[in-house]
C-alpha positions as CSV (number, residue, x, y, z in Angstrom):
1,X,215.7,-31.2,-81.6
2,X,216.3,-28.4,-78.9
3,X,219.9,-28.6,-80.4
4,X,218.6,-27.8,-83.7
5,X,216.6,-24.8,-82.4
6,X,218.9,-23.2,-80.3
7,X,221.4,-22.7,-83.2
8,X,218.4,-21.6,-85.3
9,X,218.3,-19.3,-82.9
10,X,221.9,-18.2,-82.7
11,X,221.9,-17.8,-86.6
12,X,218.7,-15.8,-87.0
13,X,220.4,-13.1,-84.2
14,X,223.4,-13.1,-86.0
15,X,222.0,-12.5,-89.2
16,X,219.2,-9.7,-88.0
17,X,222.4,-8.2,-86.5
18,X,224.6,-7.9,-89.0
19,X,221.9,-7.0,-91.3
20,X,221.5,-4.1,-88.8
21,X,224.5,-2.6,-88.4
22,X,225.5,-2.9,-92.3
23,X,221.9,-1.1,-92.9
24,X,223.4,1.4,-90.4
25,X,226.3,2.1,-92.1
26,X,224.8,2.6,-95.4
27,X,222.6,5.0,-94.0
28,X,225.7,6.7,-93.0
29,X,227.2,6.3,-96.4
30,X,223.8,8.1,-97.9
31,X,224.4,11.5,-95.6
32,X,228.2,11.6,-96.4
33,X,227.8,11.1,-100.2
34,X,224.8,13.7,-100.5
35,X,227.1,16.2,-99.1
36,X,229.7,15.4,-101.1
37,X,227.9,14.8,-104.7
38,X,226.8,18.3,-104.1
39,X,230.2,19.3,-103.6
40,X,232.2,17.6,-106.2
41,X,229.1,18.8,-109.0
42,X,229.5,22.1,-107.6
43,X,233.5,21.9,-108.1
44,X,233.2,20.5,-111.6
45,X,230.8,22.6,-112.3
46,X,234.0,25.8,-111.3
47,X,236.5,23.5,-112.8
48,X,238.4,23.5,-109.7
49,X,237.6,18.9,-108.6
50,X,241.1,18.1,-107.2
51,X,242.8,15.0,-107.0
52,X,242.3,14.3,-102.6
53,X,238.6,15.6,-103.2
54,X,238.3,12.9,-105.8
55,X,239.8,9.9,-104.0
56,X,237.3,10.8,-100.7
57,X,234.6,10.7,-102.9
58,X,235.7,7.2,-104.7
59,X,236.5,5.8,-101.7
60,X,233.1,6.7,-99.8
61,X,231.3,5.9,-103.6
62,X,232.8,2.3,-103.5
63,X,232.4,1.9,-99.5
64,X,228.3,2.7,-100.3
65,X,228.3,0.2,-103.1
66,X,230.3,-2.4,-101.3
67,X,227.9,-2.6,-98.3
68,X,224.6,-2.8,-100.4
69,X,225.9,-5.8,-102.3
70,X,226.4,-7.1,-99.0
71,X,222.9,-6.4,-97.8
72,X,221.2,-7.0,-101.2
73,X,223.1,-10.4,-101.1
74,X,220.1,-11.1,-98.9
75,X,216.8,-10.9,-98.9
76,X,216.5,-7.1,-98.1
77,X,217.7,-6.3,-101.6
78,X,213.6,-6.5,-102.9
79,X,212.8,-4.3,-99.7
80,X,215.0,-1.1,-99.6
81,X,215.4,1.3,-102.5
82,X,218.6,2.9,-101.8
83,X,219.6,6.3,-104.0
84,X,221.6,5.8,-106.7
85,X,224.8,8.4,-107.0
86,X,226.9,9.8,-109.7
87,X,229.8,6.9,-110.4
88,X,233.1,8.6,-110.5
């Protein structure tokens, strides 16, 4: 029985934690794409959206969406509401 609760234990830390840090980095993800939503709608907006600007913004777009399917895999996904952003 101890057995049983000591790698209840184990799991429940390693879950909390990785819940953590991937929380953590989408967090991240938020401040880098609001800074660079308003860039790339203020370049289309000019005309001027290159090709480098495009692919940092996909890649930083499909890094945010890649870690909240991770997270809303589990059970936070009914307690965060996490902005939504323009798909590219």
């Amino acid at each position: 029985m101890k057995y049983i609760l000591t790698l209840l234990l184990i799991a429940s830390i390693l879950y909390g934690g990785l819940a953590a840090l991937t929380f953590n980095s989408i967090q991240i993800k938020i401040e880098k794409l609001e800074v660079l939503e308003q860039e790339l709608l203020d370049k289309e907006e000019k005309g001027e959206v290159s090709y480098t600007f495009k692919q940092a913004y996909l890649k930083e777009y499909n890094t945010y969406v890649r870690l909240q399917i991770r997270l809303q895999s589990f059970w936070m996904k009914w307690i965060f509401d996490f902005p939504e952003y323009k798909k590219p």
